[in-house]
C-alpha positions in Angstrom: -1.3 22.6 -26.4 1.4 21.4 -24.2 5.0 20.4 -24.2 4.1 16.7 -24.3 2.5 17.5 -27.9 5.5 19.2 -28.8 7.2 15.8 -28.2 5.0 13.9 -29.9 5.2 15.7 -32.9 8.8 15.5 -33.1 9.0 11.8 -32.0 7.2 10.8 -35.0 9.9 12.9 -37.1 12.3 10.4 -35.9 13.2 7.1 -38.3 11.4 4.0 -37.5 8.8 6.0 -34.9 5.0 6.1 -35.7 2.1 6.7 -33.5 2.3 2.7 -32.3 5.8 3.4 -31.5 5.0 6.7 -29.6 2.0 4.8 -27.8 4.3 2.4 -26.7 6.5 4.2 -25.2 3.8 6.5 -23.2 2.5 3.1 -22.1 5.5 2.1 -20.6 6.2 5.7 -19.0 4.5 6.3 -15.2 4.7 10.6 -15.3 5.9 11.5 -19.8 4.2 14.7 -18.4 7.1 15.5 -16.4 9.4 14.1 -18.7 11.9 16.0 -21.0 12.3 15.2 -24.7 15.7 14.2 -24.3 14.9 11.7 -21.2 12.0 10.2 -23.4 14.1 9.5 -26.4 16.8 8.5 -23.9 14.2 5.6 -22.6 12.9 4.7 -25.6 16.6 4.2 -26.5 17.0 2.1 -23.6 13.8 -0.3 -24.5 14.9 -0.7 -28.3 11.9 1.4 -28.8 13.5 4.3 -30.5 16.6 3.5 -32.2 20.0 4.4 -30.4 21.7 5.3 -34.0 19.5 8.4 -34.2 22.1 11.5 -33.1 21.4 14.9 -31.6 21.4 16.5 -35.2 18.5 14.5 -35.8 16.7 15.0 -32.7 17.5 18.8 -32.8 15.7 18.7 -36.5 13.0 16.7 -35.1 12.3 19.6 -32.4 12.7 22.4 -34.6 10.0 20.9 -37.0 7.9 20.0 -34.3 8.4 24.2 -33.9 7.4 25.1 -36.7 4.1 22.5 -36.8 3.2 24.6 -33.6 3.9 28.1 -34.9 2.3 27.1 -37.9 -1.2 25.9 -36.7 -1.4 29.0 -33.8 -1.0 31.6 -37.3 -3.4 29.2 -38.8 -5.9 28.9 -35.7 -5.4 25.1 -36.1 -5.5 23.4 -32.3 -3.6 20.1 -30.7 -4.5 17.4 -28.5 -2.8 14.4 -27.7 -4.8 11.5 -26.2 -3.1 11.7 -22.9 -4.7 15.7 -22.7 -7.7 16.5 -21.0 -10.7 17.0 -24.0 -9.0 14.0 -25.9 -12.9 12.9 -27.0 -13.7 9.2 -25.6 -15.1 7.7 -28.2 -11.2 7.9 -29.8 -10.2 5.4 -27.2 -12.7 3.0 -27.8 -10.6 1.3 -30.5 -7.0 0.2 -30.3 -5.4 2.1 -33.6 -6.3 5.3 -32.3 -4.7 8.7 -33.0 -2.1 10.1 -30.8 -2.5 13.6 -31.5 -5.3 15.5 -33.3 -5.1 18.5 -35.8 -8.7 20.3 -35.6 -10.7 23.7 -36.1 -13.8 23.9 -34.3 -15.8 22.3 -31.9 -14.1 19.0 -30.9 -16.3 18.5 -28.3 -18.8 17.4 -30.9 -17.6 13.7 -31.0 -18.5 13.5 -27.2 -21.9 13.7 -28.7 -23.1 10.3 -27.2 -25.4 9.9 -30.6 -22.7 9.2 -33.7 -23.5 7.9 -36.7 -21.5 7.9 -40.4 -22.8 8.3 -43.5 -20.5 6.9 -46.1 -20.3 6.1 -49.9 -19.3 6.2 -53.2 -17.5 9.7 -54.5 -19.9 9.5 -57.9 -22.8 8.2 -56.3 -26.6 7.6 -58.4 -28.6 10.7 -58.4 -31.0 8.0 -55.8 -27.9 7.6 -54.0 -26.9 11.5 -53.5 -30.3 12.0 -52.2 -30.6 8.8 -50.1 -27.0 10.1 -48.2 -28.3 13.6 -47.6 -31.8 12.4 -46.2 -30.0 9.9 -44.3 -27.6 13.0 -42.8 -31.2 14.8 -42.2 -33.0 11.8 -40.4 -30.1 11.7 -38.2 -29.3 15.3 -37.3 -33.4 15.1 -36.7 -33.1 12.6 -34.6 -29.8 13.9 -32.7 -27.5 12.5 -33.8 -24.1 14.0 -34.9 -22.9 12.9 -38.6 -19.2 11.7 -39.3 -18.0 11.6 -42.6 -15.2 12.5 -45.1 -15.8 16.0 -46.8 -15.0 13.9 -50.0 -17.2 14.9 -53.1 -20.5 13.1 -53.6 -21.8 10.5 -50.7 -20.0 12.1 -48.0 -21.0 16.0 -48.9 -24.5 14.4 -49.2 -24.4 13.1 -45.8 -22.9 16.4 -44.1 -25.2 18.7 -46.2 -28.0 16.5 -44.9 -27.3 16.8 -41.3 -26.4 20.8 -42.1 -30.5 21.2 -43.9 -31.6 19.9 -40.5 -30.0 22.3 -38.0 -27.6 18.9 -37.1 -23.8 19.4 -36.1 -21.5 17.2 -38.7 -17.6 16.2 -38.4 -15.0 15.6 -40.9 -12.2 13.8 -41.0 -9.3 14.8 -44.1 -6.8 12.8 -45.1 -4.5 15.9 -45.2 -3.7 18.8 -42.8 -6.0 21.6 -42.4 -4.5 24.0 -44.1 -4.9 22.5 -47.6 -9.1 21.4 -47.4 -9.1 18.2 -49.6 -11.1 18.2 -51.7 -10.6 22.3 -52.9 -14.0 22.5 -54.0 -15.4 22.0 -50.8 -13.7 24.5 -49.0 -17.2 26.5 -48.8 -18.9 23.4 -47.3 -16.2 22.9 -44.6 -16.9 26.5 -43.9 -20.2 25.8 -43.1 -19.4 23.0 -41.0 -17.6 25.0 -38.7 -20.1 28.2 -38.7 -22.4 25.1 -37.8 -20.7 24.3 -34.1 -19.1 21.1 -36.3 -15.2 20.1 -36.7 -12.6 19.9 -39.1 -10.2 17.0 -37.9 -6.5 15.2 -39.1 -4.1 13.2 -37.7 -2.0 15.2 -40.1 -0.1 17.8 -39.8 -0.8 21.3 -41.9 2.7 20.6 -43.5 1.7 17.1 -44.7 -0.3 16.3 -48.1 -2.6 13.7 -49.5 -0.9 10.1 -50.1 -2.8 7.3 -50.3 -2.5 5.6 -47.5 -4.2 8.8 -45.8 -7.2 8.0 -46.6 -7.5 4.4 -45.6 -6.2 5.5 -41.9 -9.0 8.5 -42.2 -11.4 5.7 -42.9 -10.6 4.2 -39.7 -11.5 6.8 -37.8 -15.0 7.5 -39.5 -16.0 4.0 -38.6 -13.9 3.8 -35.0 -16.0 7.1 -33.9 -19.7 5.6 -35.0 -21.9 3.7 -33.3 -23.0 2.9 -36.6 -22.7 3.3 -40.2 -24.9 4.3 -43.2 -23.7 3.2 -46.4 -25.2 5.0 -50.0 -23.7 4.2 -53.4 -19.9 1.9 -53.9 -18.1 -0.3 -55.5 -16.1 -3.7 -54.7 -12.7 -1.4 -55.4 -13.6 1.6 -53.6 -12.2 3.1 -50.6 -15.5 2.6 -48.4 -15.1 -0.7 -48.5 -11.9 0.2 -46.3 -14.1 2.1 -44.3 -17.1 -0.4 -44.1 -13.8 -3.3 -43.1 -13.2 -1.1 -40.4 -17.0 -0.9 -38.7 -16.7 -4.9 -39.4 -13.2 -4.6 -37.1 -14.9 -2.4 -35.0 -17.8 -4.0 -34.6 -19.8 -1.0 -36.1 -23.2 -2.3 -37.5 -24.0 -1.3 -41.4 -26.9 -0.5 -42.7 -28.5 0.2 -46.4 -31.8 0.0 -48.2 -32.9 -2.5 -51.1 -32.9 0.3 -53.8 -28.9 0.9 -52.8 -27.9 -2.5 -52.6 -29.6 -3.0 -55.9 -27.4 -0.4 -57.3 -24.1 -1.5 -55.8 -24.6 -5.3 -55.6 -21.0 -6.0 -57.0 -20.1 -3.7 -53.8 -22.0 -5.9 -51.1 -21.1 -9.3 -52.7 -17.4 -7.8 -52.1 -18.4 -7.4 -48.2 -20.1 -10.9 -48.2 -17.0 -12.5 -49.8 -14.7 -10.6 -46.8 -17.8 -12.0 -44.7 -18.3 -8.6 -43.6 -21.8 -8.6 -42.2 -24.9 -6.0 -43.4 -28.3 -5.1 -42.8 -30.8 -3.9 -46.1 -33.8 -2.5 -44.1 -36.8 -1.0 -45.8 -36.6 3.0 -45.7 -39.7 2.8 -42.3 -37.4 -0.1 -41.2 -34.1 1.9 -41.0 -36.0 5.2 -39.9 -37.2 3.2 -37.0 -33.5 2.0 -36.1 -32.2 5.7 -36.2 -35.5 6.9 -33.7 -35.2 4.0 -31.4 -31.2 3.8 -31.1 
């Protein structure tokens, strides 16, 4: 972890900056690597990027937290990259809204994997669509490919136990920071997702909880990391249909089996009505798509 993390934490711990704000302003900045805290802020400043009503009490506090995010994640074995750092994983650059720093544990070298798929779905899924998100996990880890997904209950634990049966490597992204697993119960299963050579991932901070936004900027990244995505079990007011909007943004194909899209029609009509495109393959159909990708 360098300095220039350190700055990005605390840039973000400034009013009115976010990571577009703090991508911005790299952008716009030939060497930030060489750069001091207090000459970035000073620049941003001067571009109207970073508001010049923000004192040196505020920046000091900024620092200081940034501090104890650091301390924090070294007692907790937690790592940082930014996305200007060397090991930043590619395929987080292949879509604009991408993080600027990364919490993990792990192996994040896992999403350089050049076969990613997600697996994706509803948190109370059909006991057909449990089982048809953890053989999908299987096929894939079979086939090689690394599984994304969410560690949420249900679909996505379906998906990574899948890929975990067959000997695959899974990631996870949380909507929190790693110090506080979401969801509790599947503390054990993110366990074994790291004991398997796989990753834990946030944009978040270990200081920082679940809100509800979290989880539609988590679904961003389980869709911007795919090549493409399997979809089990939900509903037309679920959160995968954030996730399934962002392979659609993305241009991430989607794929599902008759027997699901029976079950969660009212789901797929919502993707037709936000003419967010689908493919319903056969079970041999979809199998071949996975072997032949």
């Amino acid at each position: 972890m360098n300095d220039l993390s350190r700055i990005m934490i605390g840039l973000q711990q400034l009013k009115g900056v976010g990571r577009q704000k703090v991508k911005l302003l790299m952008e716009l900045l030939s060497e930030p690597h060489r750069l001091t805290c207090d000459e970035i802020i000073e620049f941003g400043q001067a571009f109207h990027i970073i508001s010049s009503q923000i004192n040196r009490d505020e920046i000091d506090n900024a620092m200081d937290y940034a501090d104890k995010i650091i301390h924090g994640c070294e007692s907790l074995s937690i790592k940082i990259i930014s996305y200007l750092d060397q090991g930043f994983p590619d395929c987080l650059h292949s879509f604009n809204d991408h993080p600027v720093l990364l919490f993990y544990k792990g192996n994040l070298e896992a999403l350089n994997h050049p076969k990613r798929a997600a697996v994706v779905g509803s948190r109370n899924p059909t006991a057909f669509g449990a089982d048809f998100a953890f053989q999908a996990g299987k096929i894939l880890a079979e086939n090689n490919f690394m599984v994304i997904s969410g560690l949420a209950t249900g679909s996505d634990t379906s998906g990574h136990r899948g890929c975990l049966s067959a000997g695959g490597k899974t990631v996870a992204f949380l909507p929190s920071g790693l110090s506080q697993i979401y969801p509790s119960t599947n503390r054990n299963l993110a366990d074994t997702i790291l004991s398997h050579d796989g990753c834990l991932i946030s944009e978040y901070n270990q200081l920082e909880t679940v809100q509800s936004y979290k989880f539609i900027e988590r679904d961003r990244l389980q869709s911007g990391t795919s090549l493409f995505i399997i979809v089990s079990n939900f509903s037309s007011g679920s959160g995968t249909i954030h996730t399934l909007g962002f392979a659609a943004k993305y241009n991430r194909p989607i794929y599902s089996i008759p027997l699901i899209y029976q079950e969660s029609k009212e789901g797929f009509e919502a993707l037709t009505n936000k003419k967010i495109s689908f493919q319903i393959l056969d079970n041999p159909d979809l199998k071949k798509v996975i072997e032949n990708y």
